[in-house]
N, C-alpha and C positions, 0 to 999 in steps of 0.2 A: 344141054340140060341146064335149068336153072333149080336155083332153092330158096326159099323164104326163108326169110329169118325177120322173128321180132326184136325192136331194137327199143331199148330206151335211154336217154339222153339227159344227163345233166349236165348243169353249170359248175365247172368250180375252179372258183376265183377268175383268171384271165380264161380257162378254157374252155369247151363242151368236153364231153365225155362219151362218146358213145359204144352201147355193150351191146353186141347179141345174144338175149335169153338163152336161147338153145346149145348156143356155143361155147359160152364164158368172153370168146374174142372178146374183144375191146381197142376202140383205138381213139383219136383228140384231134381238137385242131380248134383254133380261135375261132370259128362260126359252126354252125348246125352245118350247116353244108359241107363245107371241110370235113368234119367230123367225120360225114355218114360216107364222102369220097374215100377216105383214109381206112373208114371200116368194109369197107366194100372192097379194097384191094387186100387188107388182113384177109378178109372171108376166103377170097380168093388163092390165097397162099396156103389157107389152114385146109381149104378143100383140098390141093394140091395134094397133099399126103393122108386126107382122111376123107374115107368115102362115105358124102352124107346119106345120112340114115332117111329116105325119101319116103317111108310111114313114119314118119313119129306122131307122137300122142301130140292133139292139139295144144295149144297153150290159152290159158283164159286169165283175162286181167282186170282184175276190178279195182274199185279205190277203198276203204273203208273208215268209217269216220269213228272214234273211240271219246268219247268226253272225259275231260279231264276238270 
């Protein structure tokens, strides 16, 4: 069985950061790449003992711009 997860990614400072919406996980690593390797073996541990919820409510992500 596999599961999706959306992921989004910041910089901060030397690192990336990357979180799974759905999850909260999160895990690092000095490239985007690292990052998403590192969060992909978290994911993996966190399934381990928690059985994903394989209907969940979609997720929608927009940007929105506010004038200041």
């Amino acid at each position: 069985m596999s599961v999706k997860s959306t992921v989004y990614i910041q910089k901060e400072e030397d690192w990336y950061v990357a979180t799974s919406i759905e999850t909260g996980v999160a895990s690092q690593g000095k490239t985007i790449d690292e990052a998403l390797e590192n969060l992909t073996e978290a994911l993996e541990l966190y399934f381990e003992n928690a059985k994903p919820d394989t209907e969940q409510s979609p997720v929608f992500i927009t940007t929105l711009e506010v004038a200041l």
